[in-house]
C-alpha positions as CSV (number, residue, x, y, z in Angstrom):
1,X,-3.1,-16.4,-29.3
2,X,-4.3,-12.3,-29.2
3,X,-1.4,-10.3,-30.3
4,X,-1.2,-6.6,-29.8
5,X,0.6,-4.1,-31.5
6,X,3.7,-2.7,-29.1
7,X,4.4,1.0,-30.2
8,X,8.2,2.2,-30.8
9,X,7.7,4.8,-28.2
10,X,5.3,5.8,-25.4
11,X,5.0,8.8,-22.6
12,X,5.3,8.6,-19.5
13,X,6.0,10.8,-16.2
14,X,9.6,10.6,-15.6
15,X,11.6,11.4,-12.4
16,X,15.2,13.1,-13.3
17,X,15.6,14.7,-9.9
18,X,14.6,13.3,-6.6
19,X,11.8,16.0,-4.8
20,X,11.6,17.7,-8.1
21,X,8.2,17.6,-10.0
22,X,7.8,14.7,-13.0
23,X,8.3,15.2,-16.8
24,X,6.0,14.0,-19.2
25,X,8.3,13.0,-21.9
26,X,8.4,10.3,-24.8
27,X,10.7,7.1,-24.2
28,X,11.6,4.3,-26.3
29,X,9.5,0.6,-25.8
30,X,12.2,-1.5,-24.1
31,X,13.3,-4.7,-24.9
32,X,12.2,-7.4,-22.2
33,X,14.1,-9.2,-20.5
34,X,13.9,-13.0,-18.6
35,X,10.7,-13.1,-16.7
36,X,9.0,-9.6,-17.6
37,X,6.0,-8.4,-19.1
38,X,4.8,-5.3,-20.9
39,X,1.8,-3.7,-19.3
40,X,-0.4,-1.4,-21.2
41,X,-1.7,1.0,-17.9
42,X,-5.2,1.7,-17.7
43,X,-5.2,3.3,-14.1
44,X,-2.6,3.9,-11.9
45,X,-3.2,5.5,-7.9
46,X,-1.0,7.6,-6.3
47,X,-0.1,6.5,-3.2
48,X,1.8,7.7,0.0
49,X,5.0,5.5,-1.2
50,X,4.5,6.9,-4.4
51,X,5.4,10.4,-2.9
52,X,8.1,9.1,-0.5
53,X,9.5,7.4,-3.8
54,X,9.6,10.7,-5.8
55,X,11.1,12.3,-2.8
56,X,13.9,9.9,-2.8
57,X,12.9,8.5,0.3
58,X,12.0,4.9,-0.5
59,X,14.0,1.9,-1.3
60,X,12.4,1.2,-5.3
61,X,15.8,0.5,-7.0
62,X,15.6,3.0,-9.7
63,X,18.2,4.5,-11.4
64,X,17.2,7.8,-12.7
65,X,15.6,8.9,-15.0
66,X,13.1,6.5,-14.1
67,X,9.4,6.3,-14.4
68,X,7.7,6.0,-10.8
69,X,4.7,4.5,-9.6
70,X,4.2,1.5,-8.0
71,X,1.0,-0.3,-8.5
72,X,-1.2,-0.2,-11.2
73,X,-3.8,-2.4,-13.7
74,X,-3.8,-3.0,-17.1
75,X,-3.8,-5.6,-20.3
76,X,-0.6,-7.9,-20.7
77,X,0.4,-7.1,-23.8
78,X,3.7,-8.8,-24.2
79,X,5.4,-11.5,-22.8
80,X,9.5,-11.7,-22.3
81,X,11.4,-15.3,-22.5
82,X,10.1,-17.8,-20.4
83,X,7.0,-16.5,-19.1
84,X,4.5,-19.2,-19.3
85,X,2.3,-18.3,-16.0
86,X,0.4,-15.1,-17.8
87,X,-1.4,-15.3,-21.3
88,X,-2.0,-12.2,-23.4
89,X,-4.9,-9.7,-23.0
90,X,-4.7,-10.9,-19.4
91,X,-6.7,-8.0,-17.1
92,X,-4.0,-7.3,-14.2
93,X,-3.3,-5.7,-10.9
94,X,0.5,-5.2,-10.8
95,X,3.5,-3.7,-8.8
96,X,6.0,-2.5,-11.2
97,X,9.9,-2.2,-9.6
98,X,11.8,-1.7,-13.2
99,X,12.4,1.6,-14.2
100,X,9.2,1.7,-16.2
101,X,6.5,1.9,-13.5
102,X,2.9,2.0,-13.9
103,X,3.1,6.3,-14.4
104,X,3.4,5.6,-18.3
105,X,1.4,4.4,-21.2
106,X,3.1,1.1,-20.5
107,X,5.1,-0.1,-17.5
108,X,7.3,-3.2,-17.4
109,X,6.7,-6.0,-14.3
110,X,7.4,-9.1,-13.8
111,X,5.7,-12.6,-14.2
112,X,5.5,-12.5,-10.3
113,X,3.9,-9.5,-9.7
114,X,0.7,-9.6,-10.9
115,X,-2.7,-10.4,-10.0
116,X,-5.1,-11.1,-13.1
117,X,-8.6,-9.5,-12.0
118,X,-12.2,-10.8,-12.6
119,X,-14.1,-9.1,-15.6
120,X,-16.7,-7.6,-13.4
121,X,-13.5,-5.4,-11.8
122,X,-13.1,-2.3,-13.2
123,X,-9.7,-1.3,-13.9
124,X,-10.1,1.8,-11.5
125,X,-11.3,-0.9,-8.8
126,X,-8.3,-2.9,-9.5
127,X,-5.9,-0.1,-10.2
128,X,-5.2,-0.6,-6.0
129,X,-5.4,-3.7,-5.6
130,X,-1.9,-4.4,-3.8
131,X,-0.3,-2.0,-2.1
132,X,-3.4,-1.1,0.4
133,X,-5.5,-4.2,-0.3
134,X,-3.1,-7.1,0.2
135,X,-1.4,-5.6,2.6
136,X,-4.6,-5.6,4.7
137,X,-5.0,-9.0,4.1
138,X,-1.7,-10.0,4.8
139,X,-1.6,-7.7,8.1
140,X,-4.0,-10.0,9.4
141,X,-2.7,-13.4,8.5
142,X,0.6,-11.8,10.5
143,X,-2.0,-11.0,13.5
144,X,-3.6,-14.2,13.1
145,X,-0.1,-16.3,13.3
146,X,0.8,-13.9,16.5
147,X,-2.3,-15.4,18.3
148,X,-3.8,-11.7,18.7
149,X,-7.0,-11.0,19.6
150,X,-6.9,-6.4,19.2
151,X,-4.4,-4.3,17.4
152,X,-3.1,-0.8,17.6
153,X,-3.1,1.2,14.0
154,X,-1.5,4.4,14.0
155,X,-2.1,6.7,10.8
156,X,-5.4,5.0,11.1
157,X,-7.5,7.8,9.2
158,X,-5.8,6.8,6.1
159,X,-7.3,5.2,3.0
160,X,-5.2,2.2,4.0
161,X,-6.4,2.5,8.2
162,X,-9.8,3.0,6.9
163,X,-9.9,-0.8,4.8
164,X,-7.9,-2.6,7.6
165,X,-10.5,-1.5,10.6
166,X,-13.2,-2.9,8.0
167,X,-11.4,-5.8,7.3
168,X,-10.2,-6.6,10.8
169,X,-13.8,-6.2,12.8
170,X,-15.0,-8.4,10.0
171,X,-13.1,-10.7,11.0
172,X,-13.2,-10.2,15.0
173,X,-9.7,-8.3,15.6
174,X,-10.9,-5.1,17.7
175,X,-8.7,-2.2,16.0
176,X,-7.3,0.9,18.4
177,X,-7.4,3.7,15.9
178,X,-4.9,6.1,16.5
179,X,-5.2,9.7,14.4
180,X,-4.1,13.2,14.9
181,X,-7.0,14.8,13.7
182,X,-10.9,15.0,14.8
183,X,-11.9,14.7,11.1
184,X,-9.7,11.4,11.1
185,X,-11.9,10.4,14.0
186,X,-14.8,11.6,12.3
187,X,-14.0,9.1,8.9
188,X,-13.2,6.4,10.8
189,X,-16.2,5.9,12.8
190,X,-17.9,6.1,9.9
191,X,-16.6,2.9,8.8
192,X,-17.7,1.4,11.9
193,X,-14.8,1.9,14.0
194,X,-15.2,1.0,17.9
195,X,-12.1,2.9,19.4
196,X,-10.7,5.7,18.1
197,X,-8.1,7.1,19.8
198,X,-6.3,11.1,19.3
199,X,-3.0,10.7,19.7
200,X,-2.5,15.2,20.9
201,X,-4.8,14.5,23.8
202,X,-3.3,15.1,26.8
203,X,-4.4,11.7,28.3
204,X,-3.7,9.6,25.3
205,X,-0.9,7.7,27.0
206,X,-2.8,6.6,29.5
207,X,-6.2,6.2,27.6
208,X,-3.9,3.7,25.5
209,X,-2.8,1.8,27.7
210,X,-5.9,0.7,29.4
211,X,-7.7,0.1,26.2
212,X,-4.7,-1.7,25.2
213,X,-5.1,-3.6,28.7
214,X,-8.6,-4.2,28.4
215,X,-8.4,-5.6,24.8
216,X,-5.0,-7.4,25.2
217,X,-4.0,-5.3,22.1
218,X,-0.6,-7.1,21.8
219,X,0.3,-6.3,17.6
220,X,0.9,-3.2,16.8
221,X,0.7,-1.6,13.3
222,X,3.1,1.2,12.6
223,X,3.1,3.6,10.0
224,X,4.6,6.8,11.6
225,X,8.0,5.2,13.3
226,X,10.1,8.3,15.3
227,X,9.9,7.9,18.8
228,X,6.3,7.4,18.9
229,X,6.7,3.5,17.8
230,X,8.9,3.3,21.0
231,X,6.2,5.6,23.3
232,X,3.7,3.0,22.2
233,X,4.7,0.3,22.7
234,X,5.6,0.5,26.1
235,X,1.6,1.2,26.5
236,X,0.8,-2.5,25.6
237,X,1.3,-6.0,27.0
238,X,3.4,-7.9,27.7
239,X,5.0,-10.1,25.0
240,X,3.5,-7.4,22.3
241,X,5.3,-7.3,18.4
242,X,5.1,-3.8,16.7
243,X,5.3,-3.9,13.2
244,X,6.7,-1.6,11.4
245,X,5.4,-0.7,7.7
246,X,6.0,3.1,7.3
247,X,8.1,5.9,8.4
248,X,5.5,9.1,8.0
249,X,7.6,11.1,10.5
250,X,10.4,11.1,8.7
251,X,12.5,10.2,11.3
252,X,14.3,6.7,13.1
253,X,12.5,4.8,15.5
254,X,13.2,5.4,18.9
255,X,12.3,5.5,22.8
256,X,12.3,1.4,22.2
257,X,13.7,0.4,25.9
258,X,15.6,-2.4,26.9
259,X,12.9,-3.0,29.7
260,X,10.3,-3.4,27.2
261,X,12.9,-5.8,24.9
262,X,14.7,-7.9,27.9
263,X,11.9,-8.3,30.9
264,X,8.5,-7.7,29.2
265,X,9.9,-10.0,25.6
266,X,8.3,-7.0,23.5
267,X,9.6,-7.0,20.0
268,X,9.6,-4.7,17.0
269,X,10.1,-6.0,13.5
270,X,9.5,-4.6,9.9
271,X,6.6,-5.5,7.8
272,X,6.8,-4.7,4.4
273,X,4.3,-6.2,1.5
274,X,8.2,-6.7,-0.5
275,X,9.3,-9.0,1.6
276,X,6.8,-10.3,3.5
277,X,5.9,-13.9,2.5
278,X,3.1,-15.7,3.6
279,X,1.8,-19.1,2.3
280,X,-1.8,-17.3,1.4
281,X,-0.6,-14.4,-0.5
282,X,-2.2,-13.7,-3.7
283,X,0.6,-13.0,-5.7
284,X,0.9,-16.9,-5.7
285,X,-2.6,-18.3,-4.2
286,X,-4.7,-19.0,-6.0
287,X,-7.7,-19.4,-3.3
288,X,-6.0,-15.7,-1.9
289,X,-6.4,-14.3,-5.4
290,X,-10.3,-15.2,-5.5
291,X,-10.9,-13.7,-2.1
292,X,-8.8,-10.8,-2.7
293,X,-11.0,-10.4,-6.0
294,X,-14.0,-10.5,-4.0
295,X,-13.3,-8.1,-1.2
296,X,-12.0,-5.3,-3.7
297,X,-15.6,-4.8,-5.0
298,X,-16.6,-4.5,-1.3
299,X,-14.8,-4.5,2.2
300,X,-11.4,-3.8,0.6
301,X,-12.8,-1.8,-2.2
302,X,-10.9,2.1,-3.1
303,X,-13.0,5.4,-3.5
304,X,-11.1,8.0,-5.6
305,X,-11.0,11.8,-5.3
306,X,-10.1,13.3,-8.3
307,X,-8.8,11.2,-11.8
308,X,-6.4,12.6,-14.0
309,X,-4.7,12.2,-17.6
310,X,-0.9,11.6,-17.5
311,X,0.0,15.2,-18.6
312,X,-2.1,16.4,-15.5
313,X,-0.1,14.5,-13.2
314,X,1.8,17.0,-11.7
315,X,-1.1,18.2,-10.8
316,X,-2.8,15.2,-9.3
317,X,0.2,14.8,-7.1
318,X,0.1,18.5,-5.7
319,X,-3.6,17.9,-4.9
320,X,-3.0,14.7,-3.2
321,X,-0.2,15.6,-0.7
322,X,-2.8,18.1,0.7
323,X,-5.3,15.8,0.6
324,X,-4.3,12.8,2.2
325,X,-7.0,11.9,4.4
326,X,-9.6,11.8,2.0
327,X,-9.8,9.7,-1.3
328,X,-6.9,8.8,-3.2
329,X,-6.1,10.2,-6.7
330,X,-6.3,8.0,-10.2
331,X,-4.2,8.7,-12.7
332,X,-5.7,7.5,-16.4
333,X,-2.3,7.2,-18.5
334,X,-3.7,6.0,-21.7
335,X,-7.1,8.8,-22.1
């Protein structure tokens, strides 16, 4: 069996204060526990949960000082007690919800939460290989099970919005687009995108809802939540589920009526890739795991902006939370 020599200590971008910038600091190897493995990080993306995390907006279960970031790849280079699913010097995508996430030199995970990736992926390619990319595949196993034939996507210029249209018109689910921006427009049908719709124009309402009409777009995708989850909603069909996944606006849903919920049987639930189990998932399919491994080097496949070392992360995160729309950033922990 490979064995790899675990250093004493290793740095890593800590979070002392919610909303206040990371520290790159040295912290001591830690002992694993039942279940858990010790990642050596070769890439990790910054994505916008990332930033909500660091905010101290999203629900990760850290106690601080912690070290953030939420998905990442590396080489398993240690095992905990009774792990016998994952061999050493294993190539992985993983999520990381310890207090040692994937900003670091190492990051801690669990036996669950990993992904081992193909030799032809590079670790940059596999660096997001979860929280966009199997979402995306599980988004449309949840359409699929709802019997839809179209969807609405709000946020849809993002890197996320950008893989799912792909994905979905791949596989024959027409995709509403809905952006803020004309350069979101712009990106999107690039990709290929059939409808595109600006969510500031004066007629979007009504342009929504007879696309939405036409199309029998009954699932809706939410990343934005406020009252606008509510405003769209009553735009579709009959009988249609919006799924909740993101809260951009900052704010609680709302404008959900009780004439959409009691006489139209309209529903709104959460979807988050957490807790959202589906028998084809590739955290535990096999069959899922060679598709997803597949896909990432094409339809599902992440462009980056900018990469940076670990002691330019602060950096890399100022850069990204202006630049949103376009690429993703990389950060490179262990160069």
């Amino acid at each position: 069996m490979e064995q790899f020599t675990i250093p004493k200590t290793f740095k890593a971008a800590q979070l002392v204060e919610y909303g206040k910038d990371l520290q790159i600091v040295e912290i001591e190897t830690p002992q694993l526990k039942d279940g858990q493995l010790l990642i050596k990080v070769e890439a990790a993306p910054v994505n916008p949960s990332d930033l909500l995390l660091i905010a101290g907006h999203y629900p990760a279960g850290k106690v601080l000082p912690a070290v953030p970031g939420i998905e990442g790849s590396g080489i398993v280079v240690q095992l905990g007690p009774n792990v016998d699913n994952v061999k050493l010097g294993t190539k992985v995508a993983f999520t990381a919800s310890s207090n040692y996430g994937s900003y670091a030199q190492y990051a801690v995970t669990t036996s669950q939460s990993v992904i081992p990736l193909d030799d032809d992926i590079s670790f940059e390619l596999g660096a997001s290989s979860i929280v966009n990319p199997v979402t995306v595949l599980l988004m449309l196993v949840e359409t699929q099970e709802l019997g839809a034939k179209a969807i609405v996507h709000t946020a849809a210029g993002s890197a996320l919005g950008r893989m799912l249209v792909r994905y979905f018109q791949d596989s024959g689910i027409d995709v509403i687009n809905v952006v803020r921006r004309q350069e979101q427009a712009d990106l999107l049908k690039q990709e290929g995108a059939k409808y595109v719709l600006n969510q500031t124009s004066e007629t979007f309402f009504q342009d929504l809802n007879a696309l939405a009409t036409q199309l029998n777009a009954t699932v809706f995708f939410d990343a934005i939540g406020g009252s606008l989850t509510g405003q769209i909603l009553t735009q579709l069909p009959n009988k249609s589920t919006a799924l909740v996944y993101g809260l951009l606006s900052g704010q609680p849903i709302s404008d959900v009526t009780a004439n959409d919920l009691l006489f139209k049987s309209k529903t709104v639930k959460g979807f988050w890739l957490a807790t959202s189990v589906h028998k084809y998932n590739p955290f535990a399919d096999v069959n899922a795991q060679k598709k997803l491994n597949e896909l990432l080097k094409t339809t599902l496949k992440t462009e980056y902006a900018n990469q940076y070392p670990l002691e330019k992360i602060v950096e890399g995160i100022e850069y990204y939370k202006v630049n949103q729309t376009s690429r993703k950033i990389l950060i490179r922990p262990n160069q």
